[in-house]
DOBA-190836 format. One line per 5 residues: number of its first residue (from 1); for each residue x, y, z of C-alpha. Coordinates in pm, 1 decimal, decimal comma. Layout:
NUM = X:Y:Z  ...
//
This chain:
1 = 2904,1:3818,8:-1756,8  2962,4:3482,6:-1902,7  3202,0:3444,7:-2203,0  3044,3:3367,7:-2546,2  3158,6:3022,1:-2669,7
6 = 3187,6:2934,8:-3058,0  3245,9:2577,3:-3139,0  3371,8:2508,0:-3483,1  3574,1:2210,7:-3620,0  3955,6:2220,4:-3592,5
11 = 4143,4:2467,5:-3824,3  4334,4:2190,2:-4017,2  4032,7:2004,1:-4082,2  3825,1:2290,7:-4236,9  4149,6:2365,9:-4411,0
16 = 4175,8:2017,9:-4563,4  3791,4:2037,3:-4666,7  3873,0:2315,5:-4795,3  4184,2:2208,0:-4945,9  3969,1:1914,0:-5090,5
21 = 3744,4:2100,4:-5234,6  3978,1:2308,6:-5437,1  4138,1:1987,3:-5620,1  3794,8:1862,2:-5706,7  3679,3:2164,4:-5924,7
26 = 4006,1:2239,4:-6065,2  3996,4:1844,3:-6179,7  3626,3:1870,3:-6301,4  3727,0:2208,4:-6458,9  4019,4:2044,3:-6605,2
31 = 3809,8:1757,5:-6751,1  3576,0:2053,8:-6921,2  3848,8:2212,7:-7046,8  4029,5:1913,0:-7217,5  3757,5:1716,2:-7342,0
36 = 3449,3:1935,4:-7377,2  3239,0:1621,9:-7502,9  3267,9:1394,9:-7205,9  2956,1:1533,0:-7037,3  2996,8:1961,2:-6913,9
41 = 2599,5:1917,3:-6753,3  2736,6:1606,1:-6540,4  3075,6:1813,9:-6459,2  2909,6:2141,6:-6402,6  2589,1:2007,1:-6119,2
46 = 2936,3:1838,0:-6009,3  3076,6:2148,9:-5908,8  2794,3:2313,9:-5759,4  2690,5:2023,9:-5540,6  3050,2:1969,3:-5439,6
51 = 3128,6:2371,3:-5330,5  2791,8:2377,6:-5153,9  2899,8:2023,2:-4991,6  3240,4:2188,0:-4912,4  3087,3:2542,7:-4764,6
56 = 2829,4:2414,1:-4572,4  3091,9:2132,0:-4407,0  3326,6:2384,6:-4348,7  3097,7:2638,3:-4195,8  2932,6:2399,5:-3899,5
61 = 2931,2:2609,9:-3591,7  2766,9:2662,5:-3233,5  2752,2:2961,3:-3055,0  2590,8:3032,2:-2704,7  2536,3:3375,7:-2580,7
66 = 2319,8:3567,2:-2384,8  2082,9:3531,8:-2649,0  2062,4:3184,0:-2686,8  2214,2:2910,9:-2873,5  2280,2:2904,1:-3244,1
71 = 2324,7:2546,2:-3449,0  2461,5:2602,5:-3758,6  2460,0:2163,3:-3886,2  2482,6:2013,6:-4257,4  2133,4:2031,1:-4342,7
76 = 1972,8:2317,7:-4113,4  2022,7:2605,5:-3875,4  1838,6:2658,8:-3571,5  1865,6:2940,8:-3330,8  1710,1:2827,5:-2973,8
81 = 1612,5:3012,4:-2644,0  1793,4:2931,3:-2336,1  1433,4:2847,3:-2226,4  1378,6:2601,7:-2466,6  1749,4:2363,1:-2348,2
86 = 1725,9:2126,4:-2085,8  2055,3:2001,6:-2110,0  2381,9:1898,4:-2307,5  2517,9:1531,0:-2333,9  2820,9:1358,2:-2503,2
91 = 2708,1:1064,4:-2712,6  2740,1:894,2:-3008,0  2605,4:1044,4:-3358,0  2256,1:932,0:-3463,8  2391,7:929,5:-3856,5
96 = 2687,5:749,0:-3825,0  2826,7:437,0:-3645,0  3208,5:608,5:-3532,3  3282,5:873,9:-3311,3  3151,6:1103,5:-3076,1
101 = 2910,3:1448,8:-3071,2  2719,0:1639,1:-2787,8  2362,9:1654,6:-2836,0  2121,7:1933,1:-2724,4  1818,0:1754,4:-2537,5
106 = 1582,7:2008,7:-2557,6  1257,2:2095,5:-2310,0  1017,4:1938,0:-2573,6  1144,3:1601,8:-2569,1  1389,5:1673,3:-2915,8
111 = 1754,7:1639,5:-2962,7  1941,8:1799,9:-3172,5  2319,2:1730,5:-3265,4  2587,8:1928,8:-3311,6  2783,6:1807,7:-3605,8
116 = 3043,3:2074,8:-3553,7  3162,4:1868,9:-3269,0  3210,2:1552,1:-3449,3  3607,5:1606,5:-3512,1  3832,5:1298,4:-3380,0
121 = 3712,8:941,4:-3476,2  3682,6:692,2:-3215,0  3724,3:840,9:-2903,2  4023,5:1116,2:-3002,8  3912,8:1437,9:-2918,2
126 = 3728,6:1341,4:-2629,7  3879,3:1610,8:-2367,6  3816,6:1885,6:-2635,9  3438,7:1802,9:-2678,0  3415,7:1783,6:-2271,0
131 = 3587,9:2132,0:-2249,1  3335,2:2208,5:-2474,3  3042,9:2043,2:-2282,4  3154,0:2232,7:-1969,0  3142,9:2603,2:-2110,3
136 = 2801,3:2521,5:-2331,3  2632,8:2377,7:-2002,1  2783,4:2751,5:-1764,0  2534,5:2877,2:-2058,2  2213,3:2723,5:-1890,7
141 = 1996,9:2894,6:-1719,6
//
């Protein structure tokens, strides 16, 4: 029986996002509080957009089990079929110009990214996202 692998970013990382995220309402809330005429619509769709922002960043995930693989990235979710990967690769984002992410090439000709491997900018984190590639790729059939 193979073991199931979850990818997720590093614990400090999604504790600084969340960390981040924290500051930024209590300041917005701050700025309602202490000068309720400087705008509450702007600050309010300022919070919401920024903890949605925060929980979706901090919840990026992968998992591959017997059932397939399951994508959790920024703007979607995707659960896929063994049958339907061909492969994994290590390469370079397709959103941003830094770094480093493995990429699902799937049997219809489609890639698909996996943002929650995009920890460690240029080049750092390299062994971790090959450990990674090794126990993702036991997964295929």
């Amino acid at each position: 029986m193979k073991e199931r692998v979850e990818i997720r970013q590093p614990l400090l990382l999604r504790i600084y996002i969340i960390g981040f995220g924290v500051v930024w309402v209590g300041l917005l809330i701050r700025s309602i509080v202490t000068s309720p005429e400087s705008g509450i619509g702007v600050a309010i769709v300022m919070i919401v957009i920024g903890v949605a922002f925060m929980t979706r960043i901090a919840s990026l995930k992968c998992v591959a089990d017997g059932s397939g693989l399951f994508v959790r990235n920024f703007f979607s979710s995707r659960r896929l079929a063994w049958a339907q990967v061909e492969d994994f690769r290590l390469g370079r984002p397709m959103a941003a110009p830094f770094g480093y992410v493995i990429h699902v090439l799937l049997l219809d000709g489609g890639v698909l990214t996996l943002d929650a491997t995009a920890w460690g900018l240029f080049g750092r984190g390299n062994t971790k996202r090959e450990r990674a590639l090794a126990s993702l790729r036991a997964w295929l059939p």
